[in-house]
C-alpha positions in Angstrom: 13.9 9.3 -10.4 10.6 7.1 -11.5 9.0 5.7 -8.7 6.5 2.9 -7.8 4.4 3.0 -4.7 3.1 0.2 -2.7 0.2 1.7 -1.3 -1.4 5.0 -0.9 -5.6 5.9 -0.4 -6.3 8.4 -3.5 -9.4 6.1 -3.9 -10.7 6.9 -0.5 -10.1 10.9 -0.8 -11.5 11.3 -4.2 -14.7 8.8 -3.5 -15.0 10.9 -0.3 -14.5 14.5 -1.2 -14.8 14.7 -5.3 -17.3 11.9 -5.7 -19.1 13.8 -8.2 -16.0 14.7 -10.6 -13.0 12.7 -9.3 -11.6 12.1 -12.6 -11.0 16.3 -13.6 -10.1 16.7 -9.5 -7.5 13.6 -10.3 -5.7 15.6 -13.4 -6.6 19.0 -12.3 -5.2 19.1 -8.8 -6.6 18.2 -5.2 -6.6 21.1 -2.9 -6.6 18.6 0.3 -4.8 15.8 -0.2 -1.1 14.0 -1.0 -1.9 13.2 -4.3 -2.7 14.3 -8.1 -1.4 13.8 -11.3 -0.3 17.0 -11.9 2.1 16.5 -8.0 2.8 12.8 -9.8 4.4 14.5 -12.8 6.1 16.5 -10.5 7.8 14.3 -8.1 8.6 11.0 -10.8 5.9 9.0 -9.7 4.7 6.8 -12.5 2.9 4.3 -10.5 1.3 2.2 -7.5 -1.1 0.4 -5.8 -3.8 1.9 -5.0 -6.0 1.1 -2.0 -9.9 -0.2 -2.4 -10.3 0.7 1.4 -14.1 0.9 3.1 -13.1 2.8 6.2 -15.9 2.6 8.9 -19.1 4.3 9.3 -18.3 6.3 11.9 -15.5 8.2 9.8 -17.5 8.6 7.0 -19.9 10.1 9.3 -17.0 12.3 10.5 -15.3 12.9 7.3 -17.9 13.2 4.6 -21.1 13.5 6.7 -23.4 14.1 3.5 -22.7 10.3 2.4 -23.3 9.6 6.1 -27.2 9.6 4.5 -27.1 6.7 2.5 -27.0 3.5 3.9 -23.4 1.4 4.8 -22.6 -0.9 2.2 -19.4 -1.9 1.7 -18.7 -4.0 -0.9 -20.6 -1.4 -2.6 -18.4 1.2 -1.7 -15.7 -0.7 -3.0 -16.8 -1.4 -6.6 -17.5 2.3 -6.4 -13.8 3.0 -5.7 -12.5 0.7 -8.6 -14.9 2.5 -10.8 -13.2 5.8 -9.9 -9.5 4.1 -10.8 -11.3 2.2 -14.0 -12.7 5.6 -15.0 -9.2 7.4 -14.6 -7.6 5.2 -16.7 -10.4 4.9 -19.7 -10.8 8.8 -19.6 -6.8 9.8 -19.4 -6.4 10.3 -22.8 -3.4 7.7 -23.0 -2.0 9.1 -19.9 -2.9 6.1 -17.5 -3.3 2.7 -17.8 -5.1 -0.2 -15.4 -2.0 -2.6 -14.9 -2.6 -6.8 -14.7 0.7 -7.5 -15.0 4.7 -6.1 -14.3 5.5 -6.4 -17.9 2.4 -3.6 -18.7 4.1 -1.6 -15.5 7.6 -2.0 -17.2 5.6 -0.8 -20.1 4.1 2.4 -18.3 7.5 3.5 -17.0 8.8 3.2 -20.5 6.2 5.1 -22.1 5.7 8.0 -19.3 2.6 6.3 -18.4 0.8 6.4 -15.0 0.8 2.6 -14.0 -2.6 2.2 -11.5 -2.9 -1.0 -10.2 -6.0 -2.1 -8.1 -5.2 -3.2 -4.1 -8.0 -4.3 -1.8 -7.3 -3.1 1.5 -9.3 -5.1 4.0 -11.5 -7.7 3.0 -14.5 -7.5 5.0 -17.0 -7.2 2.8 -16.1 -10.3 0.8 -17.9 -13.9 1.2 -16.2 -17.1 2.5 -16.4 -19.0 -0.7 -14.5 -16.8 -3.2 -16.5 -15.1 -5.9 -16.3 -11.9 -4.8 -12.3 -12.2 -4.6 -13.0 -13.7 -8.4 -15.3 -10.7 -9.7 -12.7 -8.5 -8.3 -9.7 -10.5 -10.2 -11.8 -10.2 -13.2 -12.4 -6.7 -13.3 -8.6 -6.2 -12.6 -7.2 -6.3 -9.0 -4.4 -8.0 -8.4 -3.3 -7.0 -4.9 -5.3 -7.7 -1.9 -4.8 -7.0 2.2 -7.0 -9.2 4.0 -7.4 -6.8 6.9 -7.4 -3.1 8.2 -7.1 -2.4 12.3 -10.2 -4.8 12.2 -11.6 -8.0 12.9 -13.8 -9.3 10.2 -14.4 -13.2 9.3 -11.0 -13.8 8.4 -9.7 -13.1 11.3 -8.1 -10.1 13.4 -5.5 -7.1 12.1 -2.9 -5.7 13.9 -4.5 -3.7 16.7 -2.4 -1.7 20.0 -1.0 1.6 21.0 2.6 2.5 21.1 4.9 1.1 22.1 3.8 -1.9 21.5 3.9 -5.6 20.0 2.4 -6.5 16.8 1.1 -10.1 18.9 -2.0 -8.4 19.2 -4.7 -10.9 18.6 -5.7 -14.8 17.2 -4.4 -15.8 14.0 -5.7 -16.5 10.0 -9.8 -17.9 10.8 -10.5 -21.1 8.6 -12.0 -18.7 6.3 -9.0 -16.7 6.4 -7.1 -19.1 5.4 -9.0 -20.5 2.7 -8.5 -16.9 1.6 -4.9 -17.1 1.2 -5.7 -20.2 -0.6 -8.1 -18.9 -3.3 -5.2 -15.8 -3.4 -2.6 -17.8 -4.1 -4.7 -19.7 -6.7 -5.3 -16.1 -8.6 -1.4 -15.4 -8.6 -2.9 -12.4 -6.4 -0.1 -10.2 -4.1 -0.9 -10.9 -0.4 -0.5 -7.7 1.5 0.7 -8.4 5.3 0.7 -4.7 6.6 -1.8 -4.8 8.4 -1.8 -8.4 9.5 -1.1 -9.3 13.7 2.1 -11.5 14.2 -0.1 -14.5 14.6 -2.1 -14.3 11.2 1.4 -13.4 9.2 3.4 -16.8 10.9 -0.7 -18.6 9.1 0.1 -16.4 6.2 4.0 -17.5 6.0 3.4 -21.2 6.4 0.1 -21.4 4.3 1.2 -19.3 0.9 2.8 -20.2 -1.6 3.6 -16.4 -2.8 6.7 -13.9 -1.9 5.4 -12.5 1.7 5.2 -8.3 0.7 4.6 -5.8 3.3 3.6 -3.3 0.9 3.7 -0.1 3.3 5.2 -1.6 6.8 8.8 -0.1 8.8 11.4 -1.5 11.1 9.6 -2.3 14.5 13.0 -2.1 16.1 13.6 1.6 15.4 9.9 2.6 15.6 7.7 0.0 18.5 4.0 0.8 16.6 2.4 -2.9 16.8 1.7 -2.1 12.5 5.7 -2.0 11.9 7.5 -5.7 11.2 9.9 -7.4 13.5 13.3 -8.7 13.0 12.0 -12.3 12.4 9.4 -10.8 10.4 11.6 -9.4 8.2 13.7 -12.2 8.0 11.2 -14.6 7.1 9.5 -12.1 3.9 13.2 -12.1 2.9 13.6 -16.1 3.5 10.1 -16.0 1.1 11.5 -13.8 -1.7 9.5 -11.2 -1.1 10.0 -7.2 0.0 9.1 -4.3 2.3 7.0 -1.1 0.8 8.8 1.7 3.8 5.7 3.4 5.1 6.3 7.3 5.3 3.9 7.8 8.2 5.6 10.1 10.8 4.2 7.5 13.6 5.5 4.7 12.1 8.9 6.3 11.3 9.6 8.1 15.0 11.5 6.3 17.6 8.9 8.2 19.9 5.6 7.0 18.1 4.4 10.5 17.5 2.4 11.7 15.0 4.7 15.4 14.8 5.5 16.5 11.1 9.0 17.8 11.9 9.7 14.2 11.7 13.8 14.6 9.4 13.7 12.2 6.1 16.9 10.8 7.8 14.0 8.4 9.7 13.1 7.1 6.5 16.7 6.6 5.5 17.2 5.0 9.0 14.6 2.5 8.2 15.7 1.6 4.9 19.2 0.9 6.2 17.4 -1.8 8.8 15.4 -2.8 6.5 18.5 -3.4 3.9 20.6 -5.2 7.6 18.5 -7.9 7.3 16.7 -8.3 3.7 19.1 -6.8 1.4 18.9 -3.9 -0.9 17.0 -6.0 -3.6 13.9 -6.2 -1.3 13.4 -2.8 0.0 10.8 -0.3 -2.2 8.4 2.6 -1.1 5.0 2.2 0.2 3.9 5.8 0.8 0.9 5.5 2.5 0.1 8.9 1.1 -3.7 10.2 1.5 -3.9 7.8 4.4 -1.2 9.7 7.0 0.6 12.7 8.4 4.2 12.8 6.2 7.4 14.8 7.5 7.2 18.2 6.6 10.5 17.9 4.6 8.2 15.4 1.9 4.9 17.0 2.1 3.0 15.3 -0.3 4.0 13.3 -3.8 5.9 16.3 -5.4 8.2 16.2 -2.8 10.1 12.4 -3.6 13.0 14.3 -5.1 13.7 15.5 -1.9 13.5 11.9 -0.2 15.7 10.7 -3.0 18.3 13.7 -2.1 18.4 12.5 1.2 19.3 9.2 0.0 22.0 10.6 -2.0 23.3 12.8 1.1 23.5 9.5 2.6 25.9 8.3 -0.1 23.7 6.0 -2.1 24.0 5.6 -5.6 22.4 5.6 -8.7 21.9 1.8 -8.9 20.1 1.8 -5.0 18.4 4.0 -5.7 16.9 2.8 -8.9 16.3 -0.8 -6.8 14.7 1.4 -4.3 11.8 3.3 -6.9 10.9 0.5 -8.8 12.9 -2.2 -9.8 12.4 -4.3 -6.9 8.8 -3.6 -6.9 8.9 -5.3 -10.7 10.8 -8.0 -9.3 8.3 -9.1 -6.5 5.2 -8.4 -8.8 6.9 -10.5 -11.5 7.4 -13.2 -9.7 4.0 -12.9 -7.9 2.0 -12.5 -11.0 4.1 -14.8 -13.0 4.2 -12.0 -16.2 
């Protein structure tokens, strides 16, 4: 089964850990980690979107504390990032391509191609007035996330501890919302993951785009504040758009935990709420993988078969399923990109 990801944070390991050689540590393996090409091949994944993320100084400090050194800059660190993705893709010998559009996706899967396509998760470091959001269109992302757990000058993202409600702060800023704006302008995706209640109902009645969750689960079966409500749900359906099901342990558990014996049934379980109130044609995957703790039973990227199996046990068929990889992710992209 060929899959397409929503979201995962191979950007962040390899500009954290393999900064001086990502691209061979990309191809040849990564010891720690969810994800290399070599798991990709493995498991049918043939593409995503991959996260631009800038996470804060105090984890660097924690997690890398030899880059701790250099001073914190941001938007720095996020050309850096899309460098690292640019440079997998020029130096893959054919076997990865920077994607602008679904048709060069729908191209990738064809041709056994890894499809990389550039996400910006959190948009702190970017001004008010749009050129940055431009300079990054230009040099090809085409996915952005206006916030992380956050507050920047856009406004506030979801924040809380479980159980809890994702009404966890103000809405969209002005600024914010201009952002959405000069999104919609770009044809850009508008990820709402990480949004608060109040800045998605902004986001719902100011763009003009499909709403896409791109790595979000039922709050209903699992009460983390980061999952989407029932009227949530409905309204992303109501806007054409889809759900990316995160495969975070603590946003799959009814308990909230963190515990890696979590069964794939939990994923299945979400899916099926998911499908209750959006339909199978706007459900997809949105791993999440190199950015959380995964069930035991998936372990890393190699192991989508066995989420797929589980699927199967569940009496899905080839069709779902197929909706499920990647052809509703084409759809929304499509539609969002306009090509």
């Amino acid at each position: 089964m060929l899959t397409f990801d929503g979201h995962n944070d191979l950007l962040l390991n390899l500009w954290l850990n393999h900064r001086d050689a990502p691209v061979d540590a990309f191809f040849n393996g990564i010891e720690r980690g969810q994800l290399d090409f070599p798991r990709m091949r493995q498991g049918g994944f043939f593409g995503g979107l991959f996260a631009l993320f800038v996470p804060p100084q105090a984890y660097i400090a924690q997690a890398a504390p030899h880059l701790a050194e250099a001073p914190y800059q941001p938007l720095e660190i996020m050309w850096q990032q899309l460098a690292i993705l640019t440079q997998i893709a020029e130096q893959s010998q054919g076997r990865a391509r920077l994607c602008r559009s679904a048709a060069e996706i729908a191209a990738c899967r064809d041709a056994g191609v890894l499809a990389l396509v550039a996400h910006i998760e959190g948009a702190d470091a970017l001004d008010e007035e749009g050129e940055q959001l431009q300079a990054f269109y230009a040099a090809g992302v085409r996915s952005i996330g206006p916030f992380w757990n956050l507050p920047n000058r856009f406004g506030v993202g979801v924040t809380g501890a479980f159980p809890g409600s994702p009404d966890s702060g103000p809405g969209l800023t002005d600024a914010g919302k201009t952002l959405i704006k000069q999104a919609n302008a770009l044809n850009m995706l508008i990820d709402v993951s990480h949004m608060n209640e109040k800045a998605f109902w902004d986001t719902a009645a100011l763009s003009s785009s499909p709403l896409v969750a791109t790595h979000s689960n039922a709050h209903a079966l699992c009460a983390q504040p980061r999952n989407l409500t029932d009227a949530q749900l409905a309204a992303i359906r109501d806007s054409g758009g889809m759900v990316g099901i995160n495969f975070g342990n603590a946003f799959l558990r009814a308990d909230g935990k963190r515990d890696s014996d979590t069964p794939l049934s939990d994923i299945v379980r979400h899916y099926e709420r998911l499908v209750m109130i959006m339909g199978s044609d706007r459900v997809g995957l949105g791993s999440d993988f190199d950015g959380i703790s995964v069930p035991d039973a998936l372990k890393d990227v190699a192991g989508l078969p066995c989420l797929f199996a589980a699927f199967r046990d569940a009496g899905y068929d080839q069709d779902r399923l197929e909706k499920l990889a990647s052809d509703n992710w084409l759809r929304v992209l499509r539609q969002v990109w306009q090509g």
